[in-house]
C-alpha positions as CSV (number, residue, x, y, z in Angstrom):
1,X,-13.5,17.0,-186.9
2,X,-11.9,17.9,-183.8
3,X,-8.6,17.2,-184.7
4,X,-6.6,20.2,-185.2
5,X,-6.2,21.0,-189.2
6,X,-2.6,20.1,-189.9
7,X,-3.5,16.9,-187.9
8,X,-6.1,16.2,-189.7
9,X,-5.1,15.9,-192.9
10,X,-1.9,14.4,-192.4
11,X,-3.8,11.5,-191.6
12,X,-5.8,11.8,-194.5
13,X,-2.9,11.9,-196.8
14,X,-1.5,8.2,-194.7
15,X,-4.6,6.6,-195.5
16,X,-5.7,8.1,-198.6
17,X,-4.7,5.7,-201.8
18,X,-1.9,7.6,-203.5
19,X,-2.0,8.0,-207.5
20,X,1.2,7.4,-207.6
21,X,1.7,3.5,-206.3
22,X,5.7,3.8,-206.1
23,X,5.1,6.5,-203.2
24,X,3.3,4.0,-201.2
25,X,5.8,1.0,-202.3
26,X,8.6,3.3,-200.8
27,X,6.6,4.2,-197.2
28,X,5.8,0.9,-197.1
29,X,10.3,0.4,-197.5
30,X,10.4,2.6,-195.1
31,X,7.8,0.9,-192.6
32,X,9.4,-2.4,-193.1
33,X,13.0,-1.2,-192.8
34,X,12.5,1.0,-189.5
35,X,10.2,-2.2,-187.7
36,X,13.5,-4.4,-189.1
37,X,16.0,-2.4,-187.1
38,X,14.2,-2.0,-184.6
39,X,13.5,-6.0,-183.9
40,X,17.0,-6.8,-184.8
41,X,18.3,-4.0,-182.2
42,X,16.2,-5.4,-179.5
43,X,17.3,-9.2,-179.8
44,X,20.6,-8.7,-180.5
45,X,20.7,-6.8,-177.3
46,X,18.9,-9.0,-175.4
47,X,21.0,-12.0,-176.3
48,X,24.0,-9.5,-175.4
49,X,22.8,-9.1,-172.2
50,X,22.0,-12.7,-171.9
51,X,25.3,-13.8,-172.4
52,X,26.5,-10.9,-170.0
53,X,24.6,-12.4,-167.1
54,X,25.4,-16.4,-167.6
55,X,29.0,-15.4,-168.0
56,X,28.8,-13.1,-164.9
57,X,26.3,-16.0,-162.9
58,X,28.9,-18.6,-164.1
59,X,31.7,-16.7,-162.9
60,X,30.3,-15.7,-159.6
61,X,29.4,-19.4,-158.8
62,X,33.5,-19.5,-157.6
63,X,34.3,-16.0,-157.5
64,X,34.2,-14.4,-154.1
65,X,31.6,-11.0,-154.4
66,X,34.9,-9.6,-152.2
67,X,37.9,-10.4,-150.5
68,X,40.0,-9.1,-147.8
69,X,43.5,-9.3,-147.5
70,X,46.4,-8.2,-145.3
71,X,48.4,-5.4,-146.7
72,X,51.9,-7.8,-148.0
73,X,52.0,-10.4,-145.1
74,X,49.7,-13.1,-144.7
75,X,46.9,-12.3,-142.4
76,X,47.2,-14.1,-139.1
77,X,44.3,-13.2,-137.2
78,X,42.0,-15.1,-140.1
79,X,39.8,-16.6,-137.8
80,X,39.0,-13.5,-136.1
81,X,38.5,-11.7,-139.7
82,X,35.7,-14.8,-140.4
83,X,33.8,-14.4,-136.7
84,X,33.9,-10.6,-137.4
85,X,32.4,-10.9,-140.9
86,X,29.5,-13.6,-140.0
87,X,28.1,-11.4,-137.5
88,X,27.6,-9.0,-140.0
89,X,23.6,-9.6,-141.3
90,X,24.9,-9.4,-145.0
91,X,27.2,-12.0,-145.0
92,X,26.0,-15.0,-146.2
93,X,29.7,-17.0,-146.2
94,X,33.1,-16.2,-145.1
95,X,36.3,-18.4,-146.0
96,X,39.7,-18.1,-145.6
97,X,41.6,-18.8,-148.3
98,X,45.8,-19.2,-149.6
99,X,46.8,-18.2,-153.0
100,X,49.9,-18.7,-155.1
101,X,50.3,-19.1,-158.9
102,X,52.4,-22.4,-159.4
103,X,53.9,-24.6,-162.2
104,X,52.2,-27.9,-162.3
105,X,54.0,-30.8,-163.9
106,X,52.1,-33.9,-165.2
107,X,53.0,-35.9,-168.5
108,X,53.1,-32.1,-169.3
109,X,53.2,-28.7,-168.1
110,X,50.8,-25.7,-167.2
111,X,51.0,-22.8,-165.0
112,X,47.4,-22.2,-162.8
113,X,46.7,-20.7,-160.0
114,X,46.1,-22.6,-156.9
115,X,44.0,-21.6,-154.1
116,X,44.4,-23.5,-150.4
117,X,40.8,-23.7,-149.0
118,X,39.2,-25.2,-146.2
119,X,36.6,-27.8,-147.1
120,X,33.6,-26.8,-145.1
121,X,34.3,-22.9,-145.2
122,X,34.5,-23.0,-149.1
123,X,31.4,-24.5,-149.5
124,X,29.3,-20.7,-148.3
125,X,31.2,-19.0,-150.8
126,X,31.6,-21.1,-154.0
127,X,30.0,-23.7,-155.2
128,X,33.0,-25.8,-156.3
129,X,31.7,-29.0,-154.3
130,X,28.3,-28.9,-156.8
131,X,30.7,-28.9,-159.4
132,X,32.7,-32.0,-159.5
133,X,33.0,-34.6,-162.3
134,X,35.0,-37.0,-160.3
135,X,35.8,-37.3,-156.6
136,X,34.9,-34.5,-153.7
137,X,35.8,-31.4,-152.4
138,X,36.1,-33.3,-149.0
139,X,39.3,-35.2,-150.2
140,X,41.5,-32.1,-149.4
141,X,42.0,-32.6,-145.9
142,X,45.2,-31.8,-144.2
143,X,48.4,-33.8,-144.8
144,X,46.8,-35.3,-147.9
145,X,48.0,-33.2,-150.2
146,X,45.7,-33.7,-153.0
147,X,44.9,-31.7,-155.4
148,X,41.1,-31.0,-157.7
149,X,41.9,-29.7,-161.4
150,X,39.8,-28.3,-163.6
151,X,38.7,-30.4,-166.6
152,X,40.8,-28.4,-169.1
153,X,44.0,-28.1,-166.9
154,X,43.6,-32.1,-166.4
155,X,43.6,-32.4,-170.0
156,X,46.3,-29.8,-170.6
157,X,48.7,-31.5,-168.2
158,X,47.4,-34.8,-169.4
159,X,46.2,-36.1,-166.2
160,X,43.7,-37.9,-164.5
161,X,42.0,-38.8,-161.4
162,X,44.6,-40.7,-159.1
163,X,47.7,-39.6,-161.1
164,X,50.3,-37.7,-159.6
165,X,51.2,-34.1,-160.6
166,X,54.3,-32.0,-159.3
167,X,53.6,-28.1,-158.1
168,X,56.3,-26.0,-158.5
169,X,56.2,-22.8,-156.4
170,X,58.2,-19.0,-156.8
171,X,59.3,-19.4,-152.9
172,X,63.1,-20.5,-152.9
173,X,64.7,-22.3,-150.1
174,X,68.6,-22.2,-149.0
175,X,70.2,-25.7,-149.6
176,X,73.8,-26.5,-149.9
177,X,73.7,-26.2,-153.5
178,X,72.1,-22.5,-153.6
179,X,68.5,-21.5,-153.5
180,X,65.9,-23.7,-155.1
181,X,62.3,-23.2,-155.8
182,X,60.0,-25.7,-153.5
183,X,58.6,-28.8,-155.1
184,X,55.7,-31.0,-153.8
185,X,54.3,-34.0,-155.1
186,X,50.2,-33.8,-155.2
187,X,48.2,-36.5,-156.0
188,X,44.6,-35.4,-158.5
189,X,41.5,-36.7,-156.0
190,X,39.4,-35.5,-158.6
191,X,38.3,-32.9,-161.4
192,X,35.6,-30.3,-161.7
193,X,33.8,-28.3,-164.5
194,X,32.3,-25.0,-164.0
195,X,32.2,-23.9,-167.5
196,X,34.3,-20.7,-167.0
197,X,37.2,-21.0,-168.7
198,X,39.4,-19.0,-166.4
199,X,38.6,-21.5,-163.5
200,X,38.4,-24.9,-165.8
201,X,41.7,-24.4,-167.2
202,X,43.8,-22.1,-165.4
203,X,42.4,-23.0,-161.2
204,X,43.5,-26.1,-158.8
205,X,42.7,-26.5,-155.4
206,X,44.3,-28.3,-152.3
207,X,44.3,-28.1,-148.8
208,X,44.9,-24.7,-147.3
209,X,47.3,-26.6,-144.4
210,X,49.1,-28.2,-147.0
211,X,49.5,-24.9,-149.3
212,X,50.1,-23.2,-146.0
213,X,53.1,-25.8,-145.0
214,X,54.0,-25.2,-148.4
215,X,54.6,-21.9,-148.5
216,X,55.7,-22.0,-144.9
217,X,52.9,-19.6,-143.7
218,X,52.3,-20.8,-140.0
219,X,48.8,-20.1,-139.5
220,X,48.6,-16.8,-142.1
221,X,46.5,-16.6,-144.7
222,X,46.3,-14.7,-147.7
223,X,43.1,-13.1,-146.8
224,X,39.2,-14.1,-146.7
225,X,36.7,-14.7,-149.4
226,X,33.2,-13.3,-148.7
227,X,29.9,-14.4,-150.1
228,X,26.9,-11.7,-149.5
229,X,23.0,-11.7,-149.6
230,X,23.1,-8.8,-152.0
231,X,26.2,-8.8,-154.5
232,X,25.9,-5.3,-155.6
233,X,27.1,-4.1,-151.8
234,X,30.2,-5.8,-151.7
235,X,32.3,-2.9,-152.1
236,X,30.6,-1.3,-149.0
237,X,30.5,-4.8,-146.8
238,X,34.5,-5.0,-147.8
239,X,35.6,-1.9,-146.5
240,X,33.5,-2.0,-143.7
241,X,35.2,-5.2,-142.6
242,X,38.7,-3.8,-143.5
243,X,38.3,-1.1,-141.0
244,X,36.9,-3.0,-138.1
245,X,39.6,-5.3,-138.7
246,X,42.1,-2.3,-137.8
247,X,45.4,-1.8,-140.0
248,X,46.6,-1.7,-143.4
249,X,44.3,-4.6,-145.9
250,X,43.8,-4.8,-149.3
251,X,40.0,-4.7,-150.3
252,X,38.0,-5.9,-153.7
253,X,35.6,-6.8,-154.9
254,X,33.8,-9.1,-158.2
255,X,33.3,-5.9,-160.0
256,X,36.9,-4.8,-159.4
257,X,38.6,-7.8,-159.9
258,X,36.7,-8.3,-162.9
259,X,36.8,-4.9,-164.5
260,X,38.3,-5.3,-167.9
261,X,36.1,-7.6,-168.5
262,X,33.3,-6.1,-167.9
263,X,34.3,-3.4,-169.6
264,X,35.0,-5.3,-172.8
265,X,31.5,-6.5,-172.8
266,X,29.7,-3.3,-172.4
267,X,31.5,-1.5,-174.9
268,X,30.7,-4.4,-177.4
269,X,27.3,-4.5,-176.5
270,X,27.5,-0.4,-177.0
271,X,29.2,-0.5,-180.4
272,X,26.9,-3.7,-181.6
273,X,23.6,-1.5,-180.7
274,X,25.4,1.8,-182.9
275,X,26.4,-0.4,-185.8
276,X,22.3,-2.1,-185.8
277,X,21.4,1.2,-185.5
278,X,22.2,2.0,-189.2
279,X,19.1,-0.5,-190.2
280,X,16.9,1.9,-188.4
281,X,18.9,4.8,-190.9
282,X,18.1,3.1,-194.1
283,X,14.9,2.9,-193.4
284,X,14.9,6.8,-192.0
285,X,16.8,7.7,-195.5
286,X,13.9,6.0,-197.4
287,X,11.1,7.9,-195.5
288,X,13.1,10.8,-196.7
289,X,12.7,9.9,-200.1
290,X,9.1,8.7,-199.7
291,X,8.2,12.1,-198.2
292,X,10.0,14.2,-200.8
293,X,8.1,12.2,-203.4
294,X,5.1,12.7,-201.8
295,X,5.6,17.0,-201.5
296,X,6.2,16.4,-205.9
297,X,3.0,14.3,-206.3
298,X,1.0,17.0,-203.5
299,X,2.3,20.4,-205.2
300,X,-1.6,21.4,-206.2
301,X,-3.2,20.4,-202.9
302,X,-0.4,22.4,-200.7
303,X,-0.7,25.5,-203.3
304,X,-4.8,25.2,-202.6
305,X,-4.1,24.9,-198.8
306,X,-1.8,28.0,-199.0
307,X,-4.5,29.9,-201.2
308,X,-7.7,28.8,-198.2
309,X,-5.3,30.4,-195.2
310,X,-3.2,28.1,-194.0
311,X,0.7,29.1,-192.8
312,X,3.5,27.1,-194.1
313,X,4.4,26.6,-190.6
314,X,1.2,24.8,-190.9
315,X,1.6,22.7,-193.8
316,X,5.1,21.7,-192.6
317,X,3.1,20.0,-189.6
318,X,0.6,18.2,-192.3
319,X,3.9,16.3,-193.5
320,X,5.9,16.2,-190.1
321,X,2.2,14.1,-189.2
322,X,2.6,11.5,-191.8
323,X,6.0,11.0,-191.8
324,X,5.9,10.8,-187.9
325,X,2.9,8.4,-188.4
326,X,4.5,6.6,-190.4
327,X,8.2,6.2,-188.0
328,X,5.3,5.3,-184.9
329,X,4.1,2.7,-187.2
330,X,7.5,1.0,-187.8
331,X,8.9,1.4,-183.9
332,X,5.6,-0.3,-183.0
333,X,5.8,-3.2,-185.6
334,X,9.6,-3.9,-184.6
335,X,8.9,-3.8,-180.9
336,X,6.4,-6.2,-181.2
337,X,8.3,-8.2,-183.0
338,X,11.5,-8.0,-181.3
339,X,9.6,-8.8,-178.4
340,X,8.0,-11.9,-180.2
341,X,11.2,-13.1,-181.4
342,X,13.7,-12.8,-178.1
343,X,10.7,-14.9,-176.4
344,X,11.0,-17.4,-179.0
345,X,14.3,-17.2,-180.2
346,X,15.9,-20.3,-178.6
347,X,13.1,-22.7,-180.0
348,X,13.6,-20.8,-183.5
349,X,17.4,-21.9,-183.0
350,X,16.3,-25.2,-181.9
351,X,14.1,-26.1,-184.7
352,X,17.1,-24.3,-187.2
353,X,19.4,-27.0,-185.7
354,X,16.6,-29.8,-186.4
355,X,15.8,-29.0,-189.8
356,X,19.2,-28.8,-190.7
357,X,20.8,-30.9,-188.7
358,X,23.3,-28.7,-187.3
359,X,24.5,-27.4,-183.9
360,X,24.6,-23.7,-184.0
361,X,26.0,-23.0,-180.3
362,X,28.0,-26.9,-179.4
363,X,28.5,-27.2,-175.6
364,X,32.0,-28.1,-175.7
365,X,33.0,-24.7,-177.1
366,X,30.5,-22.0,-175.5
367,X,29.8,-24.5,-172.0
368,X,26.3,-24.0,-173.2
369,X,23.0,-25.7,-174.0
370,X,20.7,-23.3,-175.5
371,X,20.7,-19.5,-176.0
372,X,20.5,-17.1,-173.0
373,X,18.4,-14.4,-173.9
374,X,17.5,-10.8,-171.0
375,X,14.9,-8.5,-172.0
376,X,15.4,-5.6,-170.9
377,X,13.0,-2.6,-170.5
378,X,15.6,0.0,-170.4
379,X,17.3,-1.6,-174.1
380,X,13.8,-1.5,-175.7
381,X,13.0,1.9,-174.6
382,X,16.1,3.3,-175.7
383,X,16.1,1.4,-179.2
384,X,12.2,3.0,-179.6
385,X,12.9,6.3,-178.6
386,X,16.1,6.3,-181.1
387,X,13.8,4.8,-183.8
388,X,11.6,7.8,-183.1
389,X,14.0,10.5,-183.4
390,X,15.7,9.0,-186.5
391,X,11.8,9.2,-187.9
392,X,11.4,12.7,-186.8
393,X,14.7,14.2,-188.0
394,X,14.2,12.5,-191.1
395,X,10.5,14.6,-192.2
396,X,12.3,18.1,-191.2
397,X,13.5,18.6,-194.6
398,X,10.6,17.3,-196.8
399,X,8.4,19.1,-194.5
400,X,10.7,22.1,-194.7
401,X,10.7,21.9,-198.4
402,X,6.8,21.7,-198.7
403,X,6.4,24.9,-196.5
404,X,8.7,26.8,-199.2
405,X,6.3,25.9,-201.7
406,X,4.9,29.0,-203.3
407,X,1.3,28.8,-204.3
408,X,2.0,30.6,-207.9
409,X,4.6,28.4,-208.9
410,X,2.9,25.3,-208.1
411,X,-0.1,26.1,-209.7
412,X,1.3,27.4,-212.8
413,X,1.3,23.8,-214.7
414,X,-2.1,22.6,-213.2
């Protein structure tokens, strides 16, 4: 009774039983179908956004979050670069570091890049020593020119622990038979597996001495590889280093380095959430319907309304009410149970692979176990508020169409 009028018996008309039972059977469509987008939006972002982090977590575990480099020549004063960065509070690691994509001959061949490191150093800003299937990080010392492959660039080149391999680098020497690239024979101390592609096929390590006396660097480097407390300031603690440091460097960082691919993965997840979005439609085009049906089957009680004093402006709201209850309704059913079933959705694939007896996500393609699933509040708000306008844009016109009604001409056949 204290509910304003239009209010009021909107609500009536939601839970009021209908003559006609094909008007409920269609808000019920609609209901169903809103609640449906709605829960399939909100997992299928959330497992977008889970594969976003373990492929950016997975990455990260060998990625530097930024490097500095000298501006064409190798950086000399390295050392200094490392002291200079470890005294800043939000630096966790420094490393130094020697780079140069080579052609690596086994029993076959494959180009990878291959990155000179220092033991000890490499160890605060990577976590390639956790990572090894056979032998250690600690068999690349200097002079013993061996080399650790990745598990699919051992298999590509057809390799294994103990065998030999020959790196061929673009550095040419003068000889008396013209220039020719430099050769070295490395021997494999052992293999690793981060589950990255992009490291475990196309990344070798060695020595940074040895890559140095390949490359006939002296003491140069190409630059250092930072690790920091907070990853999202790496920019900032890059440049900052750069121009303490004093000349021309070359500064990035994990977000720059790795920008196309993190652009590639945000406008999927974008165009994924707009395509789901056209469940939440259907089920706005059939509250259309169910709301047009329902201004046909109410003709004599708007006509009566409009006869006792009330607006049309006002009986527009009665129907803007109960369709808006009835979008509410839905949002609130598929939040709940998109939020039900992104909590349990890895033992619901689980239990799929048991009754079946199949393996939906095998760990030799996707480096995977189960499935990595991030809920976040800032998807599910979006995905309701969407799921609220779609409902309220879709009662304008029924509501519209009822306020129009004129009295007379409804009453005419009653």
């Amino acid at each position: 009774m204290f509910k304003p009028i239009p209010a009021a018996i909107g609500l009536r008309y939601l839970r009021a039983k209908r003559r006609n039972g094909f008007i409920s059977f269609i808000s019920l469509a609609s209901i169903l179908g809103i609640a449906l987008g709605v829960a399939a939006l909100i997992t299928t972002l959330a497992v977008m956004s889970g594969f976003q982090t373990e492929i950016r977590d997975r990455m990260l575990q060998m990625a530097a979050h930024a490097t500095v480099s000298a501006w064409g020549d190798p950086l000399v004063d390295w050392q200094g670069a490392v002291d200079l960065a470890l005294s800043d509070p939000r630096v966790a690691g420094a490393a130094p570091y020697v780079e140069k994509e080579a052609l690596l001959n086994g029993p076959r061949q494959q180009p990878a890049m291959v990155r000179g490191v220092v033991p000890a150093d490499e160890r605060t800003v990577a976590v390639l020593g956790d990572k090894m299937v056979e032998g250690e990080l600690e068999s690349l010392q200097p002079g013993s020119f061996n080399i650790l492959v990745g598990r699919e660039l051992a298999a590509w080149l057809g390799v294994r622990a103990g065998d030999d391999v020959v790196m061929t680098v673009a550095e040419f020497s003068s000889t008396p038979v013209g220039a020719m690239p430099r050769v070295k024979r490395f021997k494999v101390s052992g293999i690793f597996e981060v589950g990255y592609n992009e490291y475990d096929r196309g990344m070798a390590f060695v020595s940074m001495a040895d890559m140095q006396r390949l490359l006939r660097m002296d003491t140069g480097v190409t630059g250092v590889r930072l690790r920091l407390h907070d990853m999202d300031r790496a920019g900032d603690v890059a440049r900052d280093l750069a121009l303490q440091l004093g000349g021309p460097h070359r500064v990035s960082d994990w977000t720059t380095d790795n920008a196309n691919m993190f652009r590639a993965l945000r406008m999927e997840k974008t165009m994924m959430a707009i395509l789901l979005s056209l469940i939440i439609a259907m089920g706005a085009f059939n509250l259309v319907s169910s709301q047009v049906m329902l201004v046909t089957d109410k003709q004599a009680d708007i006509a009566i309304l409009r006869t006792l004093g009330l607006s049309p402006r006002g009986v527009m709201q009665v129907f803007m009410v109960q369709g808006s209850l009835i979008g509410v309704i839905g949002t609130a059913l598929g939040v709940a149970g998109g939020i039900v079933l992104t909590l349990n959705l890895e033992n619901i694939l689980f239990a799929i692979e048991k009754v079946f007896g199949v393996t939906l996500l095998p760990s030799d393609v996707y480096y995977i176990t189960g499935l990595p699933t991030e809920l976040e509040p800032a998807d599910v708000t979006a995905v309701a508020l969407v799921a609220l306008a779609m409902a309220f844009l879709a009662t304008l016109y029924p509501a519209w169409r009822a306020a129009r009604m004129q009295p007379a001409e409804a009453l005419r056949y009653e």
